[in-house]
N, C-alpha and C positions, 0 to 999 in steps of 0.2 A: 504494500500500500504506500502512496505515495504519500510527501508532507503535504501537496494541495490536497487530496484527497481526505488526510484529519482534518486539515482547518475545515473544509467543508462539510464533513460529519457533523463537528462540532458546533456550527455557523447553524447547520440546518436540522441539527436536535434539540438549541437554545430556541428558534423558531417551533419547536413543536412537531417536529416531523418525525414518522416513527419511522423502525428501521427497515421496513419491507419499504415504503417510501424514497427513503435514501438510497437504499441497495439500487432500486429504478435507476435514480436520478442519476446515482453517479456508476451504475455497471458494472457491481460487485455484488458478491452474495451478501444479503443479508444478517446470514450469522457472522459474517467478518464484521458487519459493522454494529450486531449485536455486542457481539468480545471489545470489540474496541469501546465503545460507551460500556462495557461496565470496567475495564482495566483502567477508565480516565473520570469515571464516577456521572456518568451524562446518560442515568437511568432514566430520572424523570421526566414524560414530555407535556407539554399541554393538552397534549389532544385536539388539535385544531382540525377542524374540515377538512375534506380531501378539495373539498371545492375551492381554497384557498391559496392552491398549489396550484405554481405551472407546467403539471405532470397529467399526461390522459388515466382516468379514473380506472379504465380496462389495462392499458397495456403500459404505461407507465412512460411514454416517450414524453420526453420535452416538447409544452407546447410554446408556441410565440404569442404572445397577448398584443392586440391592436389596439392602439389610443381610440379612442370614441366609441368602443364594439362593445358587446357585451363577452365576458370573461368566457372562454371556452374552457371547458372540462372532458372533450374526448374529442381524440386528433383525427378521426374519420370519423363517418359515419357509421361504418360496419361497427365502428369500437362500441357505439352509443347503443345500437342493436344490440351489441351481444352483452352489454351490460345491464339493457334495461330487462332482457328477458332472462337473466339471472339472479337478480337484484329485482325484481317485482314487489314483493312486500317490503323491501326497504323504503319504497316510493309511495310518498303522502301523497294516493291520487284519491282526487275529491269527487271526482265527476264519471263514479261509476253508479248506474243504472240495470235494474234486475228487472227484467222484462216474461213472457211467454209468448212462444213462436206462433206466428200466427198459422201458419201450416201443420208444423207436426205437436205443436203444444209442451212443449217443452220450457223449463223454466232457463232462461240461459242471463248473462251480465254482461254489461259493453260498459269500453271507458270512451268519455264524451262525446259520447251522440244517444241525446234522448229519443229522437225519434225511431229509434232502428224497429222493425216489426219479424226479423227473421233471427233463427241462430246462427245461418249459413245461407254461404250462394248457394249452394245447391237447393234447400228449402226454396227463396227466393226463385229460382229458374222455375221449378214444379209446379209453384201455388202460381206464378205470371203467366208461363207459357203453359202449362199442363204438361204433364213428364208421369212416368212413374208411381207410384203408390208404395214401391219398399222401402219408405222411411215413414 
């Protein structure tokens, strides 16, 4: 490990950043930079938001933050993907609605859109165009 490498440890566990965070940012295993905070006493962190970081939340790449924008948190799109459908109940969504299909009757949930009347395109094709009966 290099000496930039501790001052940066150090720099960015006084800021709150844990060590799987770090490990990201600077490209090292985490448990090095585990040993290292505790052989230099830089156990405690704040616990600060991951959202606070210039690190994508999935994959951990440096992101570039733009003056005027609003603060990004995942460096792709796919990243955003593959984290919101991991991370589901981590996510205070407000705007989910429990409906029943208007074709097969079925109780089913959607997030923001109240008017949905299906659980699926395929219900939707059936009950519009007429299709099938085995669902």
């Amino acid at each position: 490990m290099t000496n930039d490498q501790k001052e940066k440890i150090i720099r960015f566990r006084r800021k709150g950043y844990g060590y799987t965070d770090i490990g990201r940012k600077l490209d090292i295993s985490k448990d090095t930079v585990k040993s290292f905070c505790r052989r230099n006493g830089l156990l405690v962190s704040t616990n600060q938001p991951t959202e606070d970081w210039d690190i994508c939340r999935e994959c951990g790449k440096p992101l570039i933050q733009q003056e005027k924008r609003k603060k990004q948190i995942f460096c792709c799109k796919s990243c955003r993907e593959k984290w919101w459908k991991e991370n589901a109940d981590k996510v205070n969504q407000k705007a989910i609605y429990t409906f029943v299909c208007a074709r097969c009757g079925k109780p089913f949930t959607a997030y923001g859109n109240k008017n949905r009347k299906y659980c699926s395109h395929n219900c939707y094709i059936a009950d519009r165009f007429g299709g099938g009966d085995d669902e």
